[in-house]
Structure formats: structure tokens, C-alpha cells
MIMARKOL-892190 format. One line per field, with one value per residue (C-alpha): chain; x, y, z. Coordinates in Angstrom, 3 decimals, always signed. Layout:
MIMARKOL-892190
unit	(A_...)
px	(X_...)
py	(Y_...)
pz	(Z_...)
end
This chain:
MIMARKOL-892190
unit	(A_A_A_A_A_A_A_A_A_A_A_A_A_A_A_A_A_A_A_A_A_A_A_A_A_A_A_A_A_A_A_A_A_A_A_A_A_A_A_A_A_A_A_A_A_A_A_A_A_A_A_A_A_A_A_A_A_A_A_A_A_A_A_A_A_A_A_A_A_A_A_A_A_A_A_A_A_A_A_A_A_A_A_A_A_A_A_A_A_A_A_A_A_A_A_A_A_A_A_A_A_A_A_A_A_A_A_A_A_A_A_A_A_A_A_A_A_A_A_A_A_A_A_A_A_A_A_A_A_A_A_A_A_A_A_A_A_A_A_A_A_A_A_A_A_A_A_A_A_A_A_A_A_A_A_A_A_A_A_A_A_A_A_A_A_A_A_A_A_A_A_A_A_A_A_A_A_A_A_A_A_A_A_A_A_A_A_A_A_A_A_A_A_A_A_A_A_A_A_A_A_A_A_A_A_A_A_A_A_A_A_A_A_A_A_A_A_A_A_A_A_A_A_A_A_A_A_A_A_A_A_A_A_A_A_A_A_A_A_A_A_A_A_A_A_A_A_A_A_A_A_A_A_A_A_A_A_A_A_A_A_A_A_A_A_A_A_A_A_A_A_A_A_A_A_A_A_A_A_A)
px	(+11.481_+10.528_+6.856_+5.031_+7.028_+7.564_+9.539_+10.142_+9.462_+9.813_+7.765_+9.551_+7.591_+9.249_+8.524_+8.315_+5.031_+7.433_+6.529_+9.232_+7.668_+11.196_+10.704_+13.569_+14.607_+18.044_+19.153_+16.146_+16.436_+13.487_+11.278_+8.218_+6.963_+3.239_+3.799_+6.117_+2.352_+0.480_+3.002_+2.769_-0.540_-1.474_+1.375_+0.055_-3.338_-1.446_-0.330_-4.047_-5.136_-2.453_-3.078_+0.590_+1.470_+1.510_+3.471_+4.469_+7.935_+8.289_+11.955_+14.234_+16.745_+20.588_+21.872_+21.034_+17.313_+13.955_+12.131_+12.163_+8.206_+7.198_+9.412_+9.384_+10.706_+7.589_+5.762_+4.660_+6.569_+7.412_+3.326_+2.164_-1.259_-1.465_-4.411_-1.764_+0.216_-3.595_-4.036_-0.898_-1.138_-4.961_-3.785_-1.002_-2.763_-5.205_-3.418_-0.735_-3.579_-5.143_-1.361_-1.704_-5.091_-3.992_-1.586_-3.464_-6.388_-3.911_-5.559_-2.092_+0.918_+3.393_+7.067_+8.715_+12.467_+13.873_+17.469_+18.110_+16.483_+12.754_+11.364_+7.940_+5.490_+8.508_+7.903_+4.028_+4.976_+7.034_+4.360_+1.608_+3.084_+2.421_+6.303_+9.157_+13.107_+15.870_+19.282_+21.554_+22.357_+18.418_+17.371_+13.333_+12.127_+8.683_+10.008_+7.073_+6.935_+10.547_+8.838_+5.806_+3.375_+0.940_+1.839_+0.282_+0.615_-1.591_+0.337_-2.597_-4.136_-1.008_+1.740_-0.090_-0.910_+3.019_+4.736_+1.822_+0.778_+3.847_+6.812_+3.888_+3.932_+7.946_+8.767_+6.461_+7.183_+11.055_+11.443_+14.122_+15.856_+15.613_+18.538_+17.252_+18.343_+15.552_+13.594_+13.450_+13.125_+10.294_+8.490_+8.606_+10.628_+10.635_+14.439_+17.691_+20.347_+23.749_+23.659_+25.738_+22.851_+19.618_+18.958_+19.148_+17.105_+14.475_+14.288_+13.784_+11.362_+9.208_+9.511_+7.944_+5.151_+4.548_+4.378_+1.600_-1.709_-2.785_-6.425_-5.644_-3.236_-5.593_-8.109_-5.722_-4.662_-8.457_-8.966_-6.314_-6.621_-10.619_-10.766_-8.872_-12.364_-15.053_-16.671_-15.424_-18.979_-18.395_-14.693_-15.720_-18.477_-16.290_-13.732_-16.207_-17.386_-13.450_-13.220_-16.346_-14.614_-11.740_-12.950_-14.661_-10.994_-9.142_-6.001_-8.062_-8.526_-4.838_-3.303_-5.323_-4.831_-1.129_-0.966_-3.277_-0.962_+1.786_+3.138_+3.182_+3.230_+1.246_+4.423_+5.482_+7.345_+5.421_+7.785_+11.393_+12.565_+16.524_+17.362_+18.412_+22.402_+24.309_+22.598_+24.379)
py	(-115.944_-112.296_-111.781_-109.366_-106.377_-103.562_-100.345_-98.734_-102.419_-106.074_-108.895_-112.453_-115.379_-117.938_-122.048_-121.361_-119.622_-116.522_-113.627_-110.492_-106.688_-105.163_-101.707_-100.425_-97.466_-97.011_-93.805_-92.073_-93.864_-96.240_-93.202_-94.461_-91.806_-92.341_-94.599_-97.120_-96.611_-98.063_-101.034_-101.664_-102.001_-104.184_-106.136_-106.556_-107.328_-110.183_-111.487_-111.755_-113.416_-115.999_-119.809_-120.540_-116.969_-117.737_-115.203_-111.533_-109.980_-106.131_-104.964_-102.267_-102.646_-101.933_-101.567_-98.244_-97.244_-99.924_-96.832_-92.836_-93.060_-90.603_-88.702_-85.253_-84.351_-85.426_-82.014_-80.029_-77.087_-74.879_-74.471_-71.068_-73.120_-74.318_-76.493_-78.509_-79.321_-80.137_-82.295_-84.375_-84.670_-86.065_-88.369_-89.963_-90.157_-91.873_-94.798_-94.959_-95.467_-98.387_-99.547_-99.243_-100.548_-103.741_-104.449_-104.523_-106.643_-108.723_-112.233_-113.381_-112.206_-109.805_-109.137_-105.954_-106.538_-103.309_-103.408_-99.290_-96.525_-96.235_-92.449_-91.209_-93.719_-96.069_-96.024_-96.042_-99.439_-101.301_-100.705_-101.572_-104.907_-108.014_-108.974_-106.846_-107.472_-104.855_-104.729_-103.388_-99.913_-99.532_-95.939_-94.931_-91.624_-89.553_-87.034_-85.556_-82.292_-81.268_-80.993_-78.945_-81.902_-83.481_-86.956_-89.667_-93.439_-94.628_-93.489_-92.456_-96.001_-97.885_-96.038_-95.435_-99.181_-100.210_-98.256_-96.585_-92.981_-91.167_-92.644_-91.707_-88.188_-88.450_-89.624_-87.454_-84.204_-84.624_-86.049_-88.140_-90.909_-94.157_-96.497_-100.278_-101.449_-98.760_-99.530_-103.063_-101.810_-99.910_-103.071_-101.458_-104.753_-107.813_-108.633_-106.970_-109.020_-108.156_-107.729_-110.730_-112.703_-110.654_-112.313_-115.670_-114.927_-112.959_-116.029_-118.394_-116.458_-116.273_-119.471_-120.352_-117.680_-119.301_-123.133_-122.230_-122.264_-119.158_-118.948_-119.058_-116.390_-114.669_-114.977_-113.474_-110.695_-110.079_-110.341_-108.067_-105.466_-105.237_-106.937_-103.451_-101.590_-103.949_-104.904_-108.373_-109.809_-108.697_-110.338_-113.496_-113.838_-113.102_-115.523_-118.429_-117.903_-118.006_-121.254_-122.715_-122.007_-123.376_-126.491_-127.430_-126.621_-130.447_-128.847_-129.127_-132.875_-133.326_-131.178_-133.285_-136.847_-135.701_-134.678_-137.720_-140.179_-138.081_-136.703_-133.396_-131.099_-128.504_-126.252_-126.699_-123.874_-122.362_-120.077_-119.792_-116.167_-116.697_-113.828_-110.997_-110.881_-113.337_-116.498_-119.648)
pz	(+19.807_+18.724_+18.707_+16.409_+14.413_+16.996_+16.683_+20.364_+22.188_+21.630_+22.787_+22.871_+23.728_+24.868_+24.716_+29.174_+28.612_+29.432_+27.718_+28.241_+26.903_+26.684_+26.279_+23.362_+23.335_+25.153_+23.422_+25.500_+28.550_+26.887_+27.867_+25.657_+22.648_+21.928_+19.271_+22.175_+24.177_+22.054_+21.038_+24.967_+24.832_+21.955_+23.409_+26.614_+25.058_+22.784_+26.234_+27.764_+24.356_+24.028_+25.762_+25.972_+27.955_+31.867_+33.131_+31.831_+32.199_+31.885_+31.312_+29.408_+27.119_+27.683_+31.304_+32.103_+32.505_+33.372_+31.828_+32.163_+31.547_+29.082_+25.877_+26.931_+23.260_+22.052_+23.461_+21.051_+23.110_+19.635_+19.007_+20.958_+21.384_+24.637_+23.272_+21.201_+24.538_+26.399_+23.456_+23.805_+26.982_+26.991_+24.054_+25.812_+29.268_+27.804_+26.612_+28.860_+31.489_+29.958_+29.760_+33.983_+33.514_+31.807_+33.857_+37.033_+35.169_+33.017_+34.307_+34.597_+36.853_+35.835_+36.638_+36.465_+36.103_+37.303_+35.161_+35.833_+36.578_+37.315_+36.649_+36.781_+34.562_+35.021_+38.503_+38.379_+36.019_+38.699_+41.804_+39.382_+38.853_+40.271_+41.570_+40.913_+41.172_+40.496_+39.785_+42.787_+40.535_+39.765_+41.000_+41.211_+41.403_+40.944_+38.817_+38.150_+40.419_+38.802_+35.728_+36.536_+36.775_+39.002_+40.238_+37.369_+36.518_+38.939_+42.071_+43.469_+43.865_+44.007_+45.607_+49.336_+49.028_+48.587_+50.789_+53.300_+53.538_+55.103_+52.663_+49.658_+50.711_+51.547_+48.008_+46.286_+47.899_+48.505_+45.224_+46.992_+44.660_+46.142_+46.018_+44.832_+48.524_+49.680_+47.180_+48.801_+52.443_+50.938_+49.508_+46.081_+44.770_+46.265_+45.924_+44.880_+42.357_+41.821_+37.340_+36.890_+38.588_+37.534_+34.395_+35.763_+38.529_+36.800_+34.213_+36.770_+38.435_+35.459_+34.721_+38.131_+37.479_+34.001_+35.626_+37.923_+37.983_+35.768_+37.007_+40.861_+39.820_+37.997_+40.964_+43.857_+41.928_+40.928_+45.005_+46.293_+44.070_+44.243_+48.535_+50.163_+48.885_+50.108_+53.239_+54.761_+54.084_+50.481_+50.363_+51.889_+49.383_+46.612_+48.135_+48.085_+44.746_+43.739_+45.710_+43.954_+40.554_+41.491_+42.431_+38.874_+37.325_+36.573_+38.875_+41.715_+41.237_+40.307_+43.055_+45.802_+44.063_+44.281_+47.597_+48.896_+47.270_+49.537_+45.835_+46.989_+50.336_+51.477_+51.726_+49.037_+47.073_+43.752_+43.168_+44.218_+44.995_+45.052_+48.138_+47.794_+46.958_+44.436_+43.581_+44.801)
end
């Protein structure tokens, strides 16, 4: 069911514990105005707050574009004051970082479902997020330099981590448009889907995400995003505290009781990625 009134996105939570931020504006290639921003954000933040959301979904609506990033139409180009431009530009940073921000903190995992292209803060989006799929005609590109800007949407802390140093610099620099096949040799998305299978496979994807244990979740991502910047004394600290935690959670007791009675497996599966190529 549709969640709050929104005007450039729409938030559906489903009974799953699914919660899809479908970002809606098609006619601009759902390249978000500053109004869109903000929706994301108090979205997202309706998402942290709610009990019955496990697992976030980010997505755009029609077939053609995940999300261009920003509405270039929006710049206040026909003032001569290049203050008014600074201004816009300082406004809109600011809240589509905490956007990025909230999304890598989100204590729950994301999913960027990749249904078209990927430009510029659409592309900072999908590396920012926990898991990401694509469609096999999804496209992602920086964009940025072709426009007379410097690279933005977190890039700098996320992009180098994704897909190592040289690609970075490749993709930035060349401006290249990846293909979603490259996109998955590049470990920007985990798997590719032909569009007759995507929705099925991001929904049961989701669903897995939603069905698992939200504060373990919550704890890796904490981990690897914050681990890469510390000492190994620091991580193994931080680790053990984590494990502590975990253990005065009621899953703990149940996991174990269920394994002891041989009820469940050590290998077992928490979430089924269907591989790359038509589901079966």
C-alpha cells in the first residue's frame, strides 16, 4: 500500500516488511528537483522509524531511467547572479547528501533496483546501497565532468571502494557508459535480470532482506562501512562488542535451539540471489 502523500516519489510499504522509495518522475528521467530531495529523505527517515520496515528498495518509475540524479532545469541559469546558482547548488548538496548519508547509516539494508539508466547522483545512489540488481538495458554513467562539475554523491568514499582505484579514475575521466553486464563485472550490481524477470527477482530479494535478522544487518553494514578506516585491534574490538549484543537479542537463543535440535544448518541460505539471466 501507498505510504504518505508524495509528489516526485512514492513510498509503498508492503505487509513483507518491504518498503520500495520509487522515485516518480519519468517525464525527466526521475532526475529528482529539490522538492523530490527532500521527499527522499523524510522517506527514508519514515523507513528507519518504522518496526515493520526490514528491508528498503530504491527504484524508478517507468522502464527507462533508475534516476538521472539531479533536475538541471531547476538552475536558476536566467539570474546574472552567480550567487543564486552558488545558492542552489549549496541547498541541494546539502540534502541530497544526507540522502547518501542515510542510506549508508539506514540501520537496515537497502536495495537499489537498477530498472534504466543510472546518471550522476543516480549512480552515487546504486554504489551507496547495500545490494543492487539491474535490468539487462540499465546504463550508468558519471556524467558529471560533461556538465562542468566536479564528481559528487559520495563517489569519493564509495566509488574507489566498489570498483578499486584504476576503473574509479577510468570511469570518471573517460566518462565511459557502462553496459549493466559491465556494470556487473565491475561489482557495481550484484546480478543482471532480463525485465520480464526483474520484478520478480527484486521482490523476492527483498523479501529475503526483510525476513532476516534486521540488527545483524544493521551491525555488518555499521562494520564494513566504518572497519576499512580502523586498525585491526580497533575492528576486533568493535566486532566483539557486536557479538556481545548479539547474544542478549532472543534470535540468538532461537537460531541455536534450532540448529541444536538439527532444525536448521549452518549453510543455510538467508537470502536467495536468483543468477544472473532468466529466473527458472
Amino acid at each position: 500500500m501507498a505510504d504518505h502523500s508524495y509528489e516526485h516519489i512514492q513510498l509503498d510499504i508492503a505487509a513483507n516488511g518491504v518498503a520500495t522509495l520509487t522515485f516518480n518522475l519519468p517525464t525527466m528521467a526521475n532526475a529528482m528537483d529539490l522538492k523530490g530531495v527532500q521527499e527522499t529523505l523524510d522517506a527514508l527517515r519514515c523507513c528507519e522509524q518504522r518496526d515493520d520496515v526490514g528491508a528498503v528498495v530504491l527504484t524508478g518509475a517507468g522502464e527507462h531511467a533508475f534516476s538521472a540524479g539531479f533536475n538541471l532545469k531547476e538552475i536558476p541559469f536566467a539570474q546574472a547572479d552567480t550567487g543564486a546558482i552558488r545558492a542552489h547548488f549549496e541547498t541541494l548538496a546539502m540534502w541530497w547528501h544526507q540522502v547518501l548519508h542515510k542510506v549508508i547509516r539506514l540501520p537496515k539494508p537497502v536495495l537499489a533496483a537498477v530498472n534504466g539508466v543510472a546518471a550522476g547522483v543516480g549512480l552515487g545512489l546504486t554504489i551507496a546501497s547495500d545490494m543492487a540488481v539491474a535490468v539487462d538495458s540499465a546504463k550508468f554513467l558519471c556524467a558529471w565532468h560533461t556538465i562542468g562539475l566536479a564528481n559528487d554523491a559520495a563517489t569519493s568514499y564509495t566509488l574507489v571502494k566498489i570498483v578499486g582505484f584504476r576503473r574509479a579514475m577510468e570511469l570518471m575521466l573517460t566518462n565511459r557508459t557502462l553496459s549493466a553486464e559491465e556494470a556487473l563485472d565491475w561489482q557495481i550490481v550484484n546480478r543482471v535480470y532480463p525485465r520480464a524477470a526483474f520484478a520478480r527477482n527484486v521482490a523476492q530479494i527483498a523479501a529475503d532482506l526483510a525476513a532476516g535478522p534486521t540488527h545483524l544487518q544493521a551491525m555488518t553494514k555499521a562494520r564494513f562501512h566504518a572497519g576499512w578506516r580502523q586498525s585491526i585491534e580497533e575492528c576486533t574490538e568493535f566486532e566483539i562488542e557486536n557479538v556481545m549484543k548479539s547474544l542478549a537479542d532472543p534470535y540468538f537463543r532461537q537460531s541455536l535451539d534450532k540448529f541444536l535440535r538439527k532444525e536448521n544448518r549452518s549453510d543455510k541460505v538467508q537470502v536467495h540471489l536468483p543468477p544472473s539471466g532468466p529466473r527458472e
